[in-house]
C-alpha positions in Angstrom: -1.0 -21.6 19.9 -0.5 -20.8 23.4 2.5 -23.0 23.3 4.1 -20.9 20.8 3.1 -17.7 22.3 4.8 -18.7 25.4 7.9 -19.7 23.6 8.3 -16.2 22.0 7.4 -14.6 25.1 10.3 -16.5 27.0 12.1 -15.5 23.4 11.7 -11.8 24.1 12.4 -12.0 27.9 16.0 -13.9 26.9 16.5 -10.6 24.1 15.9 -8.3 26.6 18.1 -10.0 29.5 21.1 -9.9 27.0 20.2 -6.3 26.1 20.3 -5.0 29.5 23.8 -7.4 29.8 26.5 -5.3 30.9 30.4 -5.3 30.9 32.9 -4.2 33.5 36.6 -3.0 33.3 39.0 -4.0 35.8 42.4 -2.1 35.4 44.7 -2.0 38.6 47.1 0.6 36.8 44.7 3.1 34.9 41.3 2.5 36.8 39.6 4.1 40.1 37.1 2.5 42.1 34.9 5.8 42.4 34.3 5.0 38.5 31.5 2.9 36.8 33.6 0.3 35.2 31.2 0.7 32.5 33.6 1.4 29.8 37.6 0.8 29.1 38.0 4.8 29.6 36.1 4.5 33.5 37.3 1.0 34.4 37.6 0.6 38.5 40.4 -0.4 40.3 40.4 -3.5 42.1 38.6 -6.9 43.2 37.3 -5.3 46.9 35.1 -2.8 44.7 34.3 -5.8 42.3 33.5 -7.0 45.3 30.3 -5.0 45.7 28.7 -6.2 42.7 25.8 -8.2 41.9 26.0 -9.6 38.0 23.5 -10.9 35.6 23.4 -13.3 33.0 25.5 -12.2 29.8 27.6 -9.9 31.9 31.4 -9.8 31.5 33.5 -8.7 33.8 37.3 -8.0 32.4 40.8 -7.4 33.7 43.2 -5.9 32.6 45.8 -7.5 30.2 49.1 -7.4 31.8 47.5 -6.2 34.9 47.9 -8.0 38.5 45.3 -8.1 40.6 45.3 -8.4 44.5 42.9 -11.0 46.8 39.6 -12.9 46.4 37.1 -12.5 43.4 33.8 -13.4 45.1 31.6 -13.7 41.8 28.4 -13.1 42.8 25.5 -13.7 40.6 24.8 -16.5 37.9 24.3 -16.5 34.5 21.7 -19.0 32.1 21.9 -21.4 29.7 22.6 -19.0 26.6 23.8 -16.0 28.8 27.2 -17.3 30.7 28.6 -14.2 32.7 31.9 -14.4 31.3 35.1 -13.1 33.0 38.1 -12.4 30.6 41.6 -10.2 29.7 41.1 -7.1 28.0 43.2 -4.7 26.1 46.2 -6.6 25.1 47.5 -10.2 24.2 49.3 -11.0 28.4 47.0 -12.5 30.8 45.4 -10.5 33.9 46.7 -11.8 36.5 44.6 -12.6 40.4 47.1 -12.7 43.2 45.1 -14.6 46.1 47.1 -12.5 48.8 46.0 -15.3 51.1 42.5 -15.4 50.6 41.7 -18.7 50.4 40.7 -18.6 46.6 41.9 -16.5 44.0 38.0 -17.1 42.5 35.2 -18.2 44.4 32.0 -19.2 42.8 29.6 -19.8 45.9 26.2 -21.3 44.5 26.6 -19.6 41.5 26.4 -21.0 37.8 26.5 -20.6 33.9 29.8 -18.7 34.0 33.0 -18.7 31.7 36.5 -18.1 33.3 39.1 -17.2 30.4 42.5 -16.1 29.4 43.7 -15.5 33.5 46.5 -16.3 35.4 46.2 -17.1 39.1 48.7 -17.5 41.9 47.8 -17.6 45.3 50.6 -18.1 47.8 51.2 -15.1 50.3 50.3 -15.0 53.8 47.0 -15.2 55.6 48.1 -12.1 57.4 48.3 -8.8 56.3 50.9 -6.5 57.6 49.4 -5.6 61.1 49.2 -9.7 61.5 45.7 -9.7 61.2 44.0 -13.0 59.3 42.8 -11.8 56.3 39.0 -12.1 56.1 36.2 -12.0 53.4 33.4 -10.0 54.5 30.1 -11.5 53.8 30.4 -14.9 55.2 29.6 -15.3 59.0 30.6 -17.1 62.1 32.2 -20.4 61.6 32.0 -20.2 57.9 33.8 -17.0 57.6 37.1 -19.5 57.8 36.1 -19.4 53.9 37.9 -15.9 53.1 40.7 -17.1 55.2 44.1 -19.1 53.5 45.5 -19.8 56.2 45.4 -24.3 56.1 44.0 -24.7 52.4 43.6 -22.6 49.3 42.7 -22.2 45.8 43.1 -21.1 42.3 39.3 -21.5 42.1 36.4 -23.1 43.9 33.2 -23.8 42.8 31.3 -24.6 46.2 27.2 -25.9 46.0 25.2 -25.6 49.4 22.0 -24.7 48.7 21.3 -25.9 45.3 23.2 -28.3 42.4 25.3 -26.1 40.4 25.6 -26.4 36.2 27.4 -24.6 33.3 30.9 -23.8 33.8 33.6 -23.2 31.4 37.1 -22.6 32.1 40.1 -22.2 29.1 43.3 -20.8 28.8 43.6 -20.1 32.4 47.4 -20.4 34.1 47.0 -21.9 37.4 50.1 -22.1 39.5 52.0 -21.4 42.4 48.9 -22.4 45.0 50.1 -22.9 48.8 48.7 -22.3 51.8 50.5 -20.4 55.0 49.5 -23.0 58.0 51.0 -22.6 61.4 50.7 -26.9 61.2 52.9 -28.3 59.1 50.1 -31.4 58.3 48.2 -28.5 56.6 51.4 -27.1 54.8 50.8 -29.4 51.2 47.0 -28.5 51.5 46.9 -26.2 48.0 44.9 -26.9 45.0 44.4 -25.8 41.4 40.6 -26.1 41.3 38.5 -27.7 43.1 34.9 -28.7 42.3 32.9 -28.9 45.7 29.3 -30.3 46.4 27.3 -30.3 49.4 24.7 -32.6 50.5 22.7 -32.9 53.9 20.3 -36.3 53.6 18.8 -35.3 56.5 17.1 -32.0 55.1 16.7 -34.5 51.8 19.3 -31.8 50.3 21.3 -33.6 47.2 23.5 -31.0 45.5 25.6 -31.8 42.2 27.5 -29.7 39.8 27.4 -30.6 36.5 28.7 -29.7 32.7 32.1 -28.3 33.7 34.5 -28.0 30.3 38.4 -27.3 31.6 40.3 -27.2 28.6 43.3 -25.5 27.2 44.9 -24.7 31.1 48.0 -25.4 32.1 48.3 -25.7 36.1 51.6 -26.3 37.8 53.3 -26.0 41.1 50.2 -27.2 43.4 50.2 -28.1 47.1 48.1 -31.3 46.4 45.9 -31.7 43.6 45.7 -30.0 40.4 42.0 -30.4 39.8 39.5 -31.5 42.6 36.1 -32.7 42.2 34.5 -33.6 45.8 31.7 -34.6 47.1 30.6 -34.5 50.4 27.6 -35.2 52.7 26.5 -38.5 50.1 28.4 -41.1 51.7 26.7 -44.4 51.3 24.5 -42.9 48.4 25.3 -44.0 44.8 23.1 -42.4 43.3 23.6 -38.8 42.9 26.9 -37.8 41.2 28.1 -35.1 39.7 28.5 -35.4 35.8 29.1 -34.2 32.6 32.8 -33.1 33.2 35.5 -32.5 30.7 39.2 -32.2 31.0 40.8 -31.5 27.2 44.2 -29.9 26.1 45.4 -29.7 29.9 48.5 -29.5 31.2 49.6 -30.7 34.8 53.3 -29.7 35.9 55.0 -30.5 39.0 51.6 -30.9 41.0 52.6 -31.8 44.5 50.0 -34.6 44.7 47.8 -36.1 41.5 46.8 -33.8 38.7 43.1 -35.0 38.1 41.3 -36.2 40.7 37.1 -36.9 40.2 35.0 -37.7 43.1 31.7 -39.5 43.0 31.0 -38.4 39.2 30.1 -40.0 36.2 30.4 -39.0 32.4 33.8 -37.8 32.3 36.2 -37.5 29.3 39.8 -37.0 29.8 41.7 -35.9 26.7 44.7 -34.8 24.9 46.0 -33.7 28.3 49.6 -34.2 29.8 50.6 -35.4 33.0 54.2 -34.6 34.2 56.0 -34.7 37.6 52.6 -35.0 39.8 53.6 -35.9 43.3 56.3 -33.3 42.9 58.8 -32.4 45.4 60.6 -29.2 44.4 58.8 -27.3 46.8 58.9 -27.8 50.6 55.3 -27.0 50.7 54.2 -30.2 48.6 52.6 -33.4 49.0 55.3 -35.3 47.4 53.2 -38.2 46.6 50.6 -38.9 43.4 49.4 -40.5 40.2 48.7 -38.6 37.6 45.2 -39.1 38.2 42.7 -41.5 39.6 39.3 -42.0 39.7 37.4 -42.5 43.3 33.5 -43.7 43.3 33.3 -42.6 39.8 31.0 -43.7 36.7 31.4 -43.9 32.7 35.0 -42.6 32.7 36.9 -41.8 29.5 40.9 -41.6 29.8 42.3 -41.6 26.1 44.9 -39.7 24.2 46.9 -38.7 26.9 50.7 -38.9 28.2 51.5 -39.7 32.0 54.9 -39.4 32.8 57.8 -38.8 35.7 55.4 -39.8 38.6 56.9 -39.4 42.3 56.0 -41.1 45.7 56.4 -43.8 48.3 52.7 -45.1 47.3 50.7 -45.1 44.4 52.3 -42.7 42.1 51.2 -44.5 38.9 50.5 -42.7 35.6 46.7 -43.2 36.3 45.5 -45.8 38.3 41.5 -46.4 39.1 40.9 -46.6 42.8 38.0 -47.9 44.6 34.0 -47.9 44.0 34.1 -47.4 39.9 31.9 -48.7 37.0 32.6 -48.1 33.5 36.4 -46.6 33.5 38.6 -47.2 30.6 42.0 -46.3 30.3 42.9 -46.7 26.5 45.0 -44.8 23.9 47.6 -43.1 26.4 51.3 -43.2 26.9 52.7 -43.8 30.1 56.7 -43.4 30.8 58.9 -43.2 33.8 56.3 -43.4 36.8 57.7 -44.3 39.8 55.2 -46.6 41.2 53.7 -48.4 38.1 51.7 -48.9 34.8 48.3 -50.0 35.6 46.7 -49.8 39.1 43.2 -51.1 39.9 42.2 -51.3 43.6 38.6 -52.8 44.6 34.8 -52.7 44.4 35.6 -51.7 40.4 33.0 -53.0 38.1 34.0 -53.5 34.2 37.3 -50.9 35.0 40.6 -51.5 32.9 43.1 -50.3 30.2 43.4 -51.0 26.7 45.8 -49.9 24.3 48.5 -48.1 25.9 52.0 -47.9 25.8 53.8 -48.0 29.2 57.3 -47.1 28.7 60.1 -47.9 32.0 57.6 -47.6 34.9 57.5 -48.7 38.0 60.8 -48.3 39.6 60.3 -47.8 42.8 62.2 -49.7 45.3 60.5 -51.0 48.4 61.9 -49.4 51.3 62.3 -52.3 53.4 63.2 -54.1 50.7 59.7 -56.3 50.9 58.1 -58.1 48.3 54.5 -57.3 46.7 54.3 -54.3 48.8 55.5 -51.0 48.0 57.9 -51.5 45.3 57.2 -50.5 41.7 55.2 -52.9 39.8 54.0 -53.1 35.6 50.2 -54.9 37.0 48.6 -54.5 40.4 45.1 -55.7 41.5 44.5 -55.5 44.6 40.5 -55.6 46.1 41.5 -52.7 49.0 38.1 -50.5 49.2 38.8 -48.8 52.4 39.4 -49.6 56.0 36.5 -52.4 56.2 36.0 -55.7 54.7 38.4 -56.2 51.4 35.7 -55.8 47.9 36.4 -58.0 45.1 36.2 -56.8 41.3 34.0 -57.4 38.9 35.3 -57.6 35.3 39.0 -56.2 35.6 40.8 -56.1 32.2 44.2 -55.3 31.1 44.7 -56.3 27.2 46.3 -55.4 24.1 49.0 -52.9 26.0 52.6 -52.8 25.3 55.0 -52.2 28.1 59.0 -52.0 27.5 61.4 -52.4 30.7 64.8 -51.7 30.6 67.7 -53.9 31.9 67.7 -51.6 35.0 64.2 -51.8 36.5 62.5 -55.2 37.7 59.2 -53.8 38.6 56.6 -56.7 39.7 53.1 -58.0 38.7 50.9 -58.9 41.7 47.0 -60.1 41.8 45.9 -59.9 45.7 43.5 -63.0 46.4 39.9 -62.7 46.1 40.2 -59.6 43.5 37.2 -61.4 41.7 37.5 -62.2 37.4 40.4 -60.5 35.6 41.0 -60.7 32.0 44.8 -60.3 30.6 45.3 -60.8 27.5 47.5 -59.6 24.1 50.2 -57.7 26.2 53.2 -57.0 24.6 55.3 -56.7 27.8 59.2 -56.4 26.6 62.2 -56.8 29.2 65.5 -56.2 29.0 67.9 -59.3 29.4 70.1 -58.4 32.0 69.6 -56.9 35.4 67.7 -58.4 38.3 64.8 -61.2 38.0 61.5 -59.3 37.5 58.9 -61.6 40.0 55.2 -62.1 39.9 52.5 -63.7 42.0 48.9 -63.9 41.0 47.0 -65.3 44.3 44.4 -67.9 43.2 42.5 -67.7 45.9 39.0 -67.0 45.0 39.7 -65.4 41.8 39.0 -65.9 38.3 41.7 -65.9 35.8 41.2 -65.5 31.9 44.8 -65.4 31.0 46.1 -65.4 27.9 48.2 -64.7 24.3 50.5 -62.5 26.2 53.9 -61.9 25.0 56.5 -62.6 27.7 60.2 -61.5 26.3 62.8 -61.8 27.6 61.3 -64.5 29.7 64.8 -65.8 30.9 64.7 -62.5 33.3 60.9 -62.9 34.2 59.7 -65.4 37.2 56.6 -66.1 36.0 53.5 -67.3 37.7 51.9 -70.3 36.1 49.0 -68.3 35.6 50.8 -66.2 33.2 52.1 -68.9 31.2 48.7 -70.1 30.0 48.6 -70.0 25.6 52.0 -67.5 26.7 54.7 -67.0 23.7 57.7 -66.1 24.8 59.3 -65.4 21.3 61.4 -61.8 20.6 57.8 -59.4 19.7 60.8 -57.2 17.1 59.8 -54.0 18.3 61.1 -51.0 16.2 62.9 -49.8 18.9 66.0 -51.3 19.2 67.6 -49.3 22.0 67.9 -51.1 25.3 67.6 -48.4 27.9 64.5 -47.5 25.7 63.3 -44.6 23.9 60.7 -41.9 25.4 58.8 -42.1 21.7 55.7 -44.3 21.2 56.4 -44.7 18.1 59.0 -46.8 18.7 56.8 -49.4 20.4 55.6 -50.5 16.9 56.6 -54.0 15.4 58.8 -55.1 12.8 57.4 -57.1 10.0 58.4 -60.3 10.7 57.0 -59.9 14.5 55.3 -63.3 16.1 52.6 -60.4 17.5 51.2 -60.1 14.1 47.9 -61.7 14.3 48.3 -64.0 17.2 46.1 -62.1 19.6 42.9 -63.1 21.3 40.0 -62.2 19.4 37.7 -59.6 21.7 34.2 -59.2 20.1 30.3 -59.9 20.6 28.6 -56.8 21.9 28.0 -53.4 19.8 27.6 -51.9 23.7 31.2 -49.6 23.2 31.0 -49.6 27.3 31.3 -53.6 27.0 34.8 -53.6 27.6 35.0 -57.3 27.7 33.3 -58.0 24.2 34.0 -54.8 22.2 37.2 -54.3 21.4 36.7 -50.1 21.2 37.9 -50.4 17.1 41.2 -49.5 16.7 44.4 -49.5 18.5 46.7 -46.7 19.7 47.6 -45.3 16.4 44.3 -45.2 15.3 44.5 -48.0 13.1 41.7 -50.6 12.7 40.8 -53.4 15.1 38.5 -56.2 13.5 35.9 -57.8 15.4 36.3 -61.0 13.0 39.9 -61.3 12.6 42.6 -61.8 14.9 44.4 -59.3 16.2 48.0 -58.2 16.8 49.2 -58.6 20.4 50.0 -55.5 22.2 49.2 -51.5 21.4 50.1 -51.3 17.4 47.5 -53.0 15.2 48.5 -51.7 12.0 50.8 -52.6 9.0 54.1 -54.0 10.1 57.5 -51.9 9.7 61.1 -53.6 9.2 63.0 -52.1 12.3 64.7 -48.4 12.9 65.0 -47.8 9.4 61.8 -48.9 8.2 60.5 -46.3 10.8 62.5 -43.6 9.1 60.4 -44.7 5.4 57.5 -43.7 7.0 57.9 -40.3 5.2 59.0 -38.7 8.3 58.8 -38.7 11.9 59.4 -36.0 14.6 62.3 -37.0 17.5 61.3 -36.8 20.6 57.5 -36.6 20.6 57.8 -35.0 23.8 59.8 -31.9 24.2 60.3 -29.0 26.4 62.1 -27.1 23.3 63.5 -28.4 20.3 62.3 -31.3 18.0 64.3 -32.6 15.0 62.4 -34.0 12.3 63.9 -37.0 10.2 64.0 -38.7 7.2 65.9 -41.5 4.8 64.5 -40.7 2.1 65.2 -36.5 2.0 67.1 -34.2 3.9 64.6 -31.4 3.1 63.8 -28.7 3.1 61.3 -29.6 5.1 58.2 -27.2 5.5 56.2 -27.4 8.8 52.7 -26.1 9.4 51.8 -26.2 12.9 48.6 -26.6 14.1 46.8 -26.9 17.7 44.5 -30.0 18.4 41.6 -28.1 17.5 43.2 -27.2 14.2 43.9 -23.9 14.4 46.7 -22.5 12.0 49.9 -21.3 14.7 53.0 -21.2 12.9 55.1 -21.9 9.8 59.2 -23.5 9.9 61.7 -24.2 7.4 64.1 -26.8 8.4 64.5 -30.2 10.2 64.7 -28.2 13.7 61.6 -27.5 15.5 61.4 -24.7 17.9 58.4 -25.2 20.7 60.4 -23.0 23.1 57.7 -20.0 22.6 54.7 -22.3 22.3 52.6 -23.0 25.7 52.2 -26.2 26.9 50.1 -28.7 25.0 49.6 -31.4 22.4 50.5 -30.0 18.6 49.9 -31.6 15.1 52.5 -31.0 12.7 52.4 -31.0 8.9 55.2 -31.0 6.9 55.9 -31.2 3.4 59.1 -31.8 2.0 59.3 -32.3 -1.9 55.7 -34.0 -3.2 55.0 -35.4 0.0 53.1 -34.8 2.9 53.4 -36.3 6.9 51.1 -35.7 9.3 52.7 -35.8 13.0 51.6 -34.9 16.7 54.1 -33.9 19.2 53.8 -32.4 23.0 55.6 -29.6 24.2 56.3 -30.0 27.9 
């Protein structure tokens, strides 16, 4: 009884916090900071007033729609569990904007927690200095640490910093996050801008371990970065493995022209990765940019989901693959994604990784980058790399690497390399589909069997005339024509092309992976179904390569599927095809979530007023039905 007079008592305290919750209008063009803010008829003016606020859990705080907004949003105050303080647009369909000015974040969220960030878009690229040349300061931080309110050699969209206590319950969606540079007299701190960044501090010393945890980024699209795109860090824990953050997910993102990686998660564990696209990281079109980065990586990370996703256009003179999995992880699985035109590779996997691989993905004309000193198993561009680098101290071999049942296609004009460094510990690569072109230059490989452990095997090698292979890769190799459905030779940016024809020697010639009902068992549970979503048995044989399902008879077989949407990718226009009708065709568009957008007649699909993001399509032309998803860039 006491029990349940307590829980109503904590009941009526929650009621009464959420009564007393208030909300606060921000309008830069109709409010005045001698006002309340209390209402949309008294909102204040600007973010040095908001500024002077303390907030409680189930407050909102709201901008403006189609207003812009000038420095640093210090949020202070935290919300709970089932009372977020939530900041948002108001009045009107346009984002708010937050210009940084030069403050070093556009938000900061400085041991704060439980709070929702919506429906804003954030820029942050002016000068530290304001027009007298003095540095622009935050007040409220002293001494050393007021180097926080200054942008001068790094800055943010927004930063989520834990000093004095782990942090939890943050949810960010629908924010625009671009244009994020520093204004550094040293040009080594020019690149040093970042979309978000996700910063815990520890001191072992005064026992302190700090953590943030449950952080949902979904539905954002962040572009033109100095460095990263999305920053998880940890610092002060060197050493200590275990305390991570956790609990993060990235879903429906978009990463555009980042000047270094996209995604990059720090000494965390439980992360999920999802219908996100990766384009141009390691960008160069600004000055101001790293120039250098794979679309993400993981670093010292733990139970790491990286599915459904596309990684494409890559740049750098190192690294720069789609997504590769750095040092120190356990449990990462890269499976389900589509990888085209990265300039360093496919599939990374440096060293001290334990059960770490990819599975199921179609890698599409990577890895053509050119060594610059013309060298051999160094920086050039390469399909497989496994190396056991961990850091500047003694090399750390691998434990359970695996690359299987991926198909990679590359064209006559690319001869990207496969390299195993010795003493990389047991790797397991199997049912690759890997497709060259027949002309061009020899593509090499060399897998070092010094100290490692090899489980080679049913791999498709074709054209193997242009393809040096190791011995290792030869083991229970067939080097037989796999009949893709494509049938271009500079290859075609559409997975769906990477399917196989009927008559295909892949069909059921693949390695059998099953034994464990553990779904993190990379090794022994095959995950259940292939990149298409069709089945994958754990009795019978499976295809080799990325496509398990019913075989097709080349190009036009492709077309009998119904219909199918050309390209999958787009930054505009999509045509839709089909032999058996020329329409009309009725499309119902719908996001990933499957909400109702829009309605088209015709084979021509218009994306050119639709954000950024993964789409499902689904069309009817006469009595039938097709079901399609397509990314607009």
């Amino acid at each position: 009884m006491r029990f349940l007079k307590y829980i109503y008592i904590v009941f009526l305290l929650s009621r009464c916090l959420n009564l007393n919750a208030s909300t606060y209008f921000v309008s830069n063009s109709l409010g005045n900071d001698t006002n309340s803010g209390l209402s949309s008829q008294t909102p204040i003016k600007s973010i040095s007033r908001l500024n002077t606020f303390n907030f409680f859990p189930g407050d909102s705080i709201l901008f403006k729609s189609g207003d812009t907004f000038l420095g640093m949003f210090w949020l202070k105050g935290s919300g709970d569990s089932s009372h977020p303080i939530v900041v948002d647009t108001y009045g009107g369909l346009d984002k708010a904007s937050i210009n940084g000015d030069g403050y070093q974040s556009c938000i900061l969220l400085f041991n704060n927690e439980f709070i929702s960030i919506n429906n804003l878009d954030i820029f942050n690229e002016n000068s530290h200095l304001d027009s007298l040349g003095n540095i622009k300061l935050l007040a409220g931080f002293s001494g050393a640490s007021n180097t926080w309110g200054s942008g001068k050699n790094v800055r943010f969209g927004i930063k989520i910093v834990a000093t004095s206590k782990s942090l939890t319950g943050f949810s960010f969606n629908n924010l625009k996050i671009h244009d994020i540079y520093p204004s550094p007299v040293l040009s080594q701190n020019i690149h040093k801008g970042y979309g978000i960044k996700i910063e815990s501090q520890s001191d072992t010393l005064s026992f302190l371990y700090n953590r943030i945890s449950d952080l949902k980024i979904y539905n954002c699209d962040i572009s033109k970065t100095g460095h990263y795109g999305i920053w998880v860090k940890s610092l002060g824990l060197n050493g200590i493995d275990s305390v991570k953050n956790s609990n993060i997910n990235i879903l429906e993102c978009n990463f555009e022209d980042t000047g270094g990686s996209g995604f990059v998660p720090n000494k965390s564990k439980n992360i999920l990765v999802q219908n996100s696209s990766f384009n141009h990281s390691g960008s160069s079109i600004d000055p101001r940019m790293w120039k250098r980065g794979s679309g993400l990586w993981t670093f010292d990370c733990k139970d790491v989901i990286v599915q459904h996703n596309y990684f494409m256009n890559a740049h750098g003179p190192q690294d720069s693959y789609g997504a590769h999995i750095d040092y120190g992880n356990e449990n990462v699985v890269f499976q389900y994604n589509y990888s085209y035109n990265n300039e360093g590779g496919f599939a990374e996997i440096l060293g001290d990784n334990i059960n770490c691989g990819y599975r199921y993905n179609i890698s599409v004309n990577d890895g053509y980058r050119l060594d610059p000193n013309n060298s051999s198993w160094d920086k050039k561009g390469k399909i497989f790399w496994i190396s056991n680098f961990c850091g500047s101290g003694p090399r750390c071999p691998n434990v359970g690497s695996f690359i299987y049942n991926n198909t990679i296609f590359v064209n006559d004009s690319l001869n990207p390399e496969i390299y195993f460094w010795p003493n990389i510990g047991d790797v397991h690569l199997y049912n690759n589909l890997i497709y060259v072109g027949s002309y061009g230059n020899k593509i090499p490989t060399l897998l070092q069997n010094t100290s490692n452990i090899l489980n080679i095997s049913h791999n498709i090698f074709y054209d193997s005339s242009r393809l040096d292979l190791d011995s290792d890769l030869m083991n229970n190799a067939i080097f037989e024509n796999p009949q893709l459905v494509n049938s271009f030779n500079q290859g075609v940016n559409n997975p769906l092309f990477y399917k196989i024809q009927n008559s295909s020697i892949a069909i059921g010639n693949g390695k059998l992976i099953s034994g464990s009902n553990d779904s993190t068992n990379y090794l022994n549970n095959n995950g259940g179904k292939d990149y298409f979503g069709n089945l994958v048995s754990n009795s019978l044989l499976p295809n080799i390569g990325a496509y398990n399902g019913e075989s097709l008879s080349g190009y036009n077989t492709l077309k009998e599927q119904l219909i199918y949407a050309y390209p999958t990718a787009t930054i505009d226009y999509l045509q839709l095809k089909s032999k058996s009708s020329k329409g009309p065709f009725e499309t119902y568009i719908y996001d990933v979530n499957g909400k109702y957008i829009s309605y088209q007649i015709g084979d021509k699909i218009s994306l050119i007023n639709f954000k950024k993001g993964i789409y499902l399509l689904k069309v009817k032309f006469g009595d039938k039905v097709e079901k399609l998803r397509v990314i607009k860039l």
